[in-house]
matplotlib code that plots the C-alpha trace (Angstrom):
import matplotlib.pyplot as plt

x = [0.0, 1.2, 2.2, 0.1, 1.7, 2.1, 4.2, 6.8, 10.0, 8.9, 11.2, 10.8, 11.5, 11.3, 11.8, 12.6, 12.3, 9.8, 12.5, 10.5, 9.3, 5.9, 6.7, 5.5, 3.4, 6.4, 7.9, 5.8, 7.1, 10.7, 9.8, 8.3, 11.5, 14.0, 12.1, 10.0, 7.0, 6.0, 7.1, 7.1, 5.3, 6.8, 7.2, 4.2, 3.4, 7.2, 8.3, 11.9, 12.4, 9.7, 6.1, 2.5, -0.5, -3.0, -6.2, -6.7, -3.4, -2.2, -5.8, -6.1, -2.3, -2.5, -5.7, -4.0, -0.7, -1.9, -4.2, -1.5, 0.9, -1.7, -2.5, 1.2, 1.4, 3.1]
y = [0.0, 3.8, 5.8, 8.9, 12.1, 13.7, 10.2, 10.7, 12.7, 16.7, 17.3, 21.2, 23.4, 27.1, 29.7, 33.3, 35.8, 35.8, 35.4, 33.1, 35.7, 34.6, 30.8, 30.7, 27.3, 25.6, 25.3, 22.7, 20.5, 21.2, 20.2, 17.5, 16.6, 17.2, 15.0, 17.9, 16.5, 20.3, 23.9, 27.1, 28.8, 32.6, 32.8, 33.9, 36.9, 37.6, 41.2, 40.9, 39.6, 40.5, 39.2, 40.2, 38.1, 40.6, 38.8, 41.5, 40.7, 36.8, 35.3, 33.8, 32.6, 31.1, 29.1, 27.6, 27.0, 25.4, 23.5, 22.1, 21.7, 19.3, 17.3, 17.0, 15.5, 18.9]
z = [0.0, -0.7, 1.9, 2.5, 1.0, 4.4, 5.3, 2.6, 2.6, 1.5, -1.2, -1.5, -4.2, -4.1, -6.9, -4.8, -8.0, -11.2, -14.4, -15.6, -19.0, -18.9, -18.7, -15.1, -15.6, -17.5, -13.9, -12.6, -14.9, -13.9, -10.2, -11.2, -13.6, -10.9, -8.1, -5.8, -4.5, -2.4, -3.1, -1.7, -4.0, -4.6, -8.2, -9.4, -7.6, -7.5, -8.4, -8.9, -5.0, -3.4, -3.7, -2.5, -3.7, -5.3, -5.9, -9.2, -10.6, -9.8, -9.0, -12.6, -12.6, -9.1, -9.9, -13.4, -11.5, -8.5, -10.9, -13.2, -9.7, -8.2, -11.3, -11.4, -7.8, -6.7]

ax = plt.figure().add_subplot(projection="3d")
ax.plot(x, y, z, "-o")
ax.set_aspect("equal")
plt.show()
């Protein structure tokens, strides 16, 4: 039988600054390439290095992103 999530090793990525040039969903797939199972999730509301949700500007992103992170096993 499988281990719950929350009974497995967190392998934890996290992405402090938004460099991504509008590619922010292609980084799910990296984590999941490089073996992250959880991240801190920064990126996306990132301003250069420092980040502050605003549901008018990130709301849309978030949802997609935390979407695509959790059909991804992220």
């Amino acid at each position: 039988m499988t281990k719950p999530w929350y009974e497995k090793p967190l392998r934890i990525a996290a992405l402090q600054c938004n460099f991504e040039g509008g590619r922010t969903l292609d980084v799910v797939d990296k984590w999941v390439d490089m073996g992250f199972n959880a991240e801190q999730l920064f990126h996306p509301m990132a301003d250069a290095y420092s980040a502050l949700y605003d549901p008018a500007l990130h709301h849309d992103l978030m949802a997609a992103y935390v979407s695509k992170a959790k059909a991804a096993g992220l």
